[in-house]
Structures are given as structure tokens and as C-alpha cells.
N, C-alpha and C positions, 0 to 999 in steps of 0.2 A: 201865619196861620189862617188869615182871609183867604190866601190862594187856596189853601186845601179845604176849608170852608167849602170854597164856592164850588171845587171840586166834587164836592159830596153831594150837592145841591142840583147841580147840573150834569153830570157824569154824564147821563143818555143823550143827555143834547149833543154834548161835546164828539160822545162817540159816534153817535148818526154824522156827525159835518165831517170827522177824521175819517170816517167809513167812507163816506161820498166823496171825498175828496182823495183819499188815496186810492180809491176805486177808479175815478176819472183820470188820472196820473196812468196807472198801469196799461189799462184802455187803450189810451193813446200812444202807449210805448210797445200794446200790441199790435196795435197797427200798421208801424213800422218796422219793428225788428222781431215780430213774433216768429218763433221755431216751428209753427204748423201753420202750413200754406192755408189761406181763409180761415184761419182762428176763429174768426166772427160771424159766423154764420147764425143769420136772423133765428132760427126758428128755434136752434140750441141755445142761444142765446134768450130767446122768451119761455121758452122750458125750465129754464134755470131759476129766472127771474119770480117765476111762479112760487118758488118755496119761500122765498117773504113772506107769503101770508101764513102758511101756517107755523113758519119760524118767528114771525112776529106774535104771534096768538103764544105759542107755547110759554115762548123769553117772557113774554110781559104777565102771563100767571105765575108764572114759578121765579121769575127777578123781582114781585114784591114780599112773597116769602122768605127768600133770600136775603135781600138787605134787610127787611123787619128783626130778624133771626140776629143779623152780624150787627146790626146795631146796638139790637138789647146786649150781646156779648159785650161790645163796647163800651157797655154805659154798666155794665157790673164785673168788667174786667174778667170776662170768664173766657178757655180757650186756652188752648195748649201754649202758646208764646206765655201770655201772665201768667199760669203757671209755675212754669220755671224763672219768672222774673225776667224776661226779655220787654223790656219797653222802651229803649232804645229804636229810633226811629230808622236810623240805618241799617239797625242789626234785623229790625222785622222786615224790612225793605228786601233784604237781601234772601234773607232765608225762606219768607213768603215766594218769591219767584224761584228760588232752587227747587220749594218742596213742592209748590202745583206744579212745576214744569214737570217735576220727575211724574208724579201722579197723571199728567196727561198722556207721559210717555207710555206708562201702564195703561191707562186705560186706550189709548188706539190698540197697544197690543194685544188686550185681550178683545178689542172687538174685532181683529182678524182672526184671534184663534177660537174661540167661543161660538160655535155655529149660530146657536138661535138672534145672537146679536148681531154677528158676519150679515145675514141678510139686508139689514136693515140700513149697515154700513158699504154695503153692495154698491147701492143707489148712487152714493156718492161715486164710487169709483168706474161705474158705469159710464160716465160721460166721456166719448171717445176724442169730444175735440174739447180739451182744457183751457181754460179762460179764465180771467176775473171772475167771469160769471158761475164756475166751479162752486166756489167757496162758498157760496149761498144751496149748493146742490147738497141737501139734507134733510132725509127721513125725518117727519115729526117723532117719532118714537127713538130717532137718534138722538134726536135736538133733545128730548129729555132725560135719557141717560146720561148725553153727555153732561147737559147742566144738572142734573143729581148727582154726578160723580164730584163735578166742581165744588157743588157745595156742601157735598160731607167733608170735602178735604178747606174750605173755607170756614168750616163751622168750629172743624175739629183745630184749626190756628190761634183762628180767634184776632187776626190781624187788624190794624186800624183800616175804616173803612176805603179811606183815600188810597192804598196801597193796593189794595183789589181793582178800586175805580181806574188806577194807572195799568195795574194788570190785564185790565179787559181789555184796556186801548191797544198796547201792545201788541195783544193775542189779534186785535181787528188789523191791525198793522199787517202783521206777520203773514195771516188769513189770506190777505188777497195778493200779496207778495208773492206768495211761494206758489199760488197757484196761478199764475201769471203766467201766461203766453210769450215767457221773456227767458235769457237767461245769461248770468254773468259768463264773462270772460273765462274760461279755464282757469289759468295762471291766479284769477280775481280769486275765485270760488273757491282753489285750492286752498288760502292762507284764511277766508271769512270763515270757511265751512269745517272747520277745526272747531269752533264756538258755536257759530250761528247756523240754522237752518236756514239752508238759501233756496233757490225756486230749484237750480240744477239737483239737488237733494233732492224735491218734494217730487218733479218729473221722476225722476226713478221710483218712488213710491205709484206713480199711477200707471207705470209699465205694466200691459197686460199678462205676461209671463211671471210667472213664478223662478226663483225664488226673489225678485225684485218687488213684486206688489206687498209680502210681508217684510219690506226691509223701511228704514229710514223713516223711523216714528214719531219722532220728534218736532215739538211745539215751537220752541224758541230755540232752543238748544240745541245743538247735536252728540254734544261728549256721549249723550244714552246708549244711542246707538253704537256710537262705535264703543262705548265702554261693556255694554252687553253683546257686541259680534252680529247686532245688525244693522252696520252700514255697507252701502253697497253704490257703488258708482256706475255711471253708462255714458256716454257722448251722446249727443244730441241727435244726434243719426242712428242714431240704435234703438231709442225709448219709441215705444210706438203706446198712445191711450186707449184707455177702454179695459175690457176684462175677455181675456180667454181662457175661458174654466165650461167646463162641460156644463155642468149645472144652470151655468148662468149665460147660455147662447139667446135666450128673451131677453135681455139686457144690453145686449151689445146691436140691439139696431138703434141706430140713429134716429127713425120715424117716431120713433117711443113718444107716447104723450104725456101730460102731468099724469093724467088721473092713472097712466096703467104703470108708471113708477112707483104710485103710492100703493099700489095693489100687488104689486113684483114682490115685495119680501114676504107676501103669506100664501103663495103657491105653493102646493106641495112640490115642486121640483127644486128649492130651494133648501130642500132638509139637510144639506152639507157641506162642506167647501171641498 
């Protein structure tokens, strides 16, 4: 119980060193076997970097409401698991990561079907050469949909806090994996990606063409997609990044700065996908 203790105590620490360090790991595994020639181009790469700040400002108002919230649940046993009398630690373990996965699986999909949110989740998909540095590529107004999504479906559990703390790491694990300028073996990817959301999955989701950019939603999992009919495969020579949608031709140059990606999802030529 000291371990999860200390887990509780520390979490952000923890997750900032597992962030940095499996970021630095991928990095350097893009630099040699990455699938796009000069993955690492400086300039997209500090473009990217930039959404820190305001993903850091968003996380850290809306992550002490958060824990405050799932604590109090905690400490009066309130939340859908005690409810039904689940306080079994494996039993919450398990079910906590089936239910937010599924819930994360809905929410990416309703942010490619849902116009006024699709804008917002554009940005992300805008970046035409995929990297580590991706995964940081996020609209402030997404950063807080997304995490309000998380925590109605956290609140509404009511899980032990430690179990979330291990869910986010995962989720930061996952995060820069799949958006990785890397990609398993075929033969590998075939038997992982029956379970697991692998990077060869997540490239197909950053495929400019349609119907590939709405397929493969999936957090940790993949059963979603393919149990709901959208999973969709591509070889590595076929996925080209970025977005080609009429709508969104402002988005697809490379020269793009922070300030005018923050400014991209409230143009009026953004009113549709």
C-alpha cells in the first residue's frame, strides 16, 4: 500500500520523467528507422513543442479539480464501481481501463464527426510530417474537451485514485508510441494489433484521404474499431500525413506558425468537414 501511496503523491512527477523518457527513446528510434524521410525537421518540430504551454496551463487548472473531485469520491466511497459493490482492486483495475478506453474511443469519434469540435481537432491532424513531437500537437480548446470528457467518465466510476494515476501513464506511454515516426514489422503488428493500438494503426488514422483519417480511434485498444467496422489498414508506402479536405487547404502548409494554428479552427472556412 506505500507503493500506491506514493503513487498518489507523486503521479505528475512520475508522469513528466515516463513522458521524457519514453519521448527521448522514440526520438532516437526516429532517427534511424523512421518511415518519412527527415521526420525531424527543426521548425515542425518547435511548432509542436510550443503547445506545452498552453497544454500545460489548461492540465494543471482542470487536473486539480479533478483529483480534488475523485478524491472526495474516495474518501465517501461515492461513484458508480461502490455502487454496485465493486471494491475489488482488480476488478476496478480492469473495468476502469475497458470503460475510459471505450469512452475515449467515442469521444475521438465524435470529434471527427461533430463539425464545430472537428475544427479544433484539425490542428492535430494538420501536421504533415508525424513525430514524437505530434502528440503534443493540441488545440487548447481540445486539451479541454478532451480532459472534461475524461473526467465525467472518471467521476462517474468513482475508481481508486491510484488506478487513474496508472491510466494516465499508460495513456502518455501509448501517446507518443503510436505517433512515432517508427513502425512495427508487418507480421509484428499483425498479431499486437488484434489488442493493442500500434503506431502502424495510428499512421493510418493521420492519412490525408478519407475514408482512412475517420478510421482507427482507438486509445489503447483496438477491438473498438474493429468491433464497430472502423478499422482500416495501409502499408507504409501508401499513408501520406497531413489533411486533404477542401475546407482545410490553410492547414496543410507546412510554413504555418503557432499563433495561426491557434487561430485556424475559428475561420469561417472551417464550418465543415
Amino acid at each position: 500500500m506505500e507503493s500506491l501511496t506514493f503513487l498518489d503523491e507523486h503521479h505528475k512527477t512520475i508522469q513528466l520523467s515516463i513522458f521524457m523518457g519514453v519521448f527521448l527513446v522514440c526520438l532516437n528510434i526516429e532517427y534511424f528507422f523512421g518511415v518519412t524521410e527527415k521526420s525531424l525537421k527543426f521548425k515542425n518540430f518547435r511548432t509542436n513543442l510550443l503547445f506545452i504551454i498552453p497544454g500545460f496551463i489548461f492540465q494543471t487548472l482542470l487536473g486539480f479539480i479533478f483529483m480534488d473531485v475523485l478524491v472526495f469520491e474516495n474518501i465517501h466511497n461515492y461513484g458508480f464501481l461502490h455502487y454496485i459493490g465493486i471494491t475489488s482492486v482488480v476488478a476496478q483495475l480492469i473495468i476502469s481501463f475497458v470503460f475510459l478506453d471505450f469512452f475515449y474511443w467515442l469521444y475521438h469519434f465524435l470529434m471527427h464527426k461533430i463539425a464545430i469540435v472537428w475544427r479544433f481537432h484539425a490542428v492535430h491532424h494538420s501536421d504533415k510530417i508525424l513525430n514524437v513531437s505530434t502528440s503534443l500537437r493540441e488545440h487548447p480548446m481540445e486539451t479541454t474537451i478532451r480532459l472534461s470528457h475524461y473526467m465525467l467518465a472518471v467521476w462517474f466510476l468513482g475508481p481508486f485514485v491510484w488506478i487513474i494515476s496508472l491510466h494516465q501513464f499508460v495513456q502518455v506511454v501509448s501517446k507518443i508510441i503510436i505517433h512515432s515516426n517508427w513502425r512495427l514489422p508487418d507480421k509484428i503488428d499483425k498479431y499486437i494489433s488484434y489488442l493493442i493500438l500500434t503506431p502502424n494503426m495510428h499512421h493510418v488514422h493521420h492519412h490525408e484521404k478519407q475514408p482512412y483519417t475517420d478510421s482507427n480511434y482507438g486509445d489503447l485498444f483496438s477491438v473498438w474499431d474493429r468491433l464497430f467496422g472502423t478499422f482500416y489498414y495501409l502499408s507504409k508506402e501508401d499513408v501520406v500525413f497531413g489533411l486533404d479536405v477542401k475546407e482545410f487547404e490553410n492547414i496543410n502548409s507546412q510554413n504555418l506558425r503557432f499563433k495561426n494554428l491557434m487561430k485556424i479552427p475559428f475561420k469561417n472556412h472551417l464550418s465543415n468537414k
